[in-house]
N, C-alpha and C positions, 0 to 999 in steps of 0.2 A: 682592536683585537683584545688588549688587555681588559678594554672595561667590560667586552664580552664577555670573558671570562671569569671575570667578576660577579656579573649579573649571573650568571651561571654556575657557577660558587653555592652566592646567596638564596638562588634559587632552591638548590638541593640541600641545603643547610635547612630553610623553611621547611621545605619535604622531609624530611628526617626529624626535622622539631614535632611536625602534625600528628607522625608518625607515632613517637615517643608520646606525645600527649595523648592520642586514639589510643594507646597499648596499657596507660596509666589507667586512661576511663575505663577501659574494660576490666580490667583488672579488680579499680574498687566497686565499679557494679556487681563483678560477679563475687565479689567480696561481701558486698551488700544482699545478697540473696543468699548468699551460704548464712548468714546470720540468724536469717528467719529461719532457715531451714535448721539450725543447731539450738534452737531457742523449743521450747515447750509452748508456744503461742499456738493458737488456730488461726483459719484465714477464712475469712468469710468474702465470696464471689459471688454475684448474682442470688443473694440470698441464700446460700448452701453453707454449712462448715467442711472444711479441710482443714489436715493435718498441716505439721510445716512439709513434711516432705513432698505431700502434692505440691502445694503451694509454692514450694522451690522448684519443681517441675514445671509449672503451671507461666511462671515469672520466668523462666529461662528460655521459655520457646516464645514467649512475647516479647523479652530481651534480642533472641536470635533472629526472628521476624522483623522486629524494629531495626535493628540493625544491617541487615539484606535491603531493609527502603531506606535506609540511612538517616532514621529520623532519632536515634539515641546517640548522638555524639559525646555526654556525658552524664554521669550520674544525677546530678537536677534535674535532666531533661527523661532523663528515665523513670523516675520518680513521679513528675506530673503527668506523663505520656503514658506510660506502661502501671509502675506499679500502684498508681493512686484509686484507678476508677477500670472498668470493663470497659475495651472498646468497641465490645456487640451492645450491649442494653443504657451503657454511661454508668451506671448506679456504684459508687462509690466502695473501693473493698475495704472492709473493716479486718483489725488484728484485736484478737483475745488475747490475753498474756494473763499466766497465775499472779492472782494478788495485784491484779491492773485493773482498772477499767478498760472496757471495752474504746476503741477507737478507731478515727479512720486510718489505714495502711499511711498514707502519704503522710500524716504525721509521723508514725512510728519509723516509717525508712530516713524522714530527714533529721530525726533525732537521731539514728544510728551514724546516720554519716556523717552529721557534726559532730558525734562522740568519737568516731573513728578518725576525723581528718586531726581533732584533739590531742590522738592520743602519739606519746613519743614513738617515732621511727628508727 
């Protein structure tokens, strides 16, 4: 009985750890697209430019979607899945930024996020 209860413990200890971690990832993903969207960059999709604010629209309903099939469990995974490439044509989304060179998105989002995970809390 007791070690039951134990296991049963630990069990929901796990579940509330997953929890906490799933609440964190979300968090710095959406943390991660407010970024683009507060920057002056464009976003280039399928060969088109947008502004950031489409762009942050754009990354947030593919984040939502991703997330509904449970394929973004953290921001890495969001990064190479969602915000790197189109998932109707593949063709890679590029970010403008003033006084930048032009690049592909999936770089610019995992420099953001190692600058963010960086910086003091």
């Amino acid at each position: 009985m007791a070690a039951a209860l134990l296991a049963l413990a630990a069990c929901a200890a796990t579940t509330q750890a997953g929890a906490a971690d799933a609440g964190a990832a979300d968090a710095e993903i959406r943390a991660l697209i407010g970024q683009l969207e507060g920057s002056a960059c464009r976003f280039q999709r399928n060969g088109r430019w947008h502004d950031a604010r489409q762009a942050q629209a754009h990354l947030l309903r593919k984040y939502d979607a991703a997330r509904r099939r449970g394929l973004s469990p953290d921001a890495e995974a969001f990064i190479e899945h969602a915000a790197s490439r189109s998932s109707l044509s593949g063709r890679a989304y590029r970010v403008a930024c003033p006084g930048q060179a032009e690049r592909n998105a999936g770089e610019w989002f995992a420099e953001r996020l190692a600058a963010s995970r960086r910086a003091p809390r």
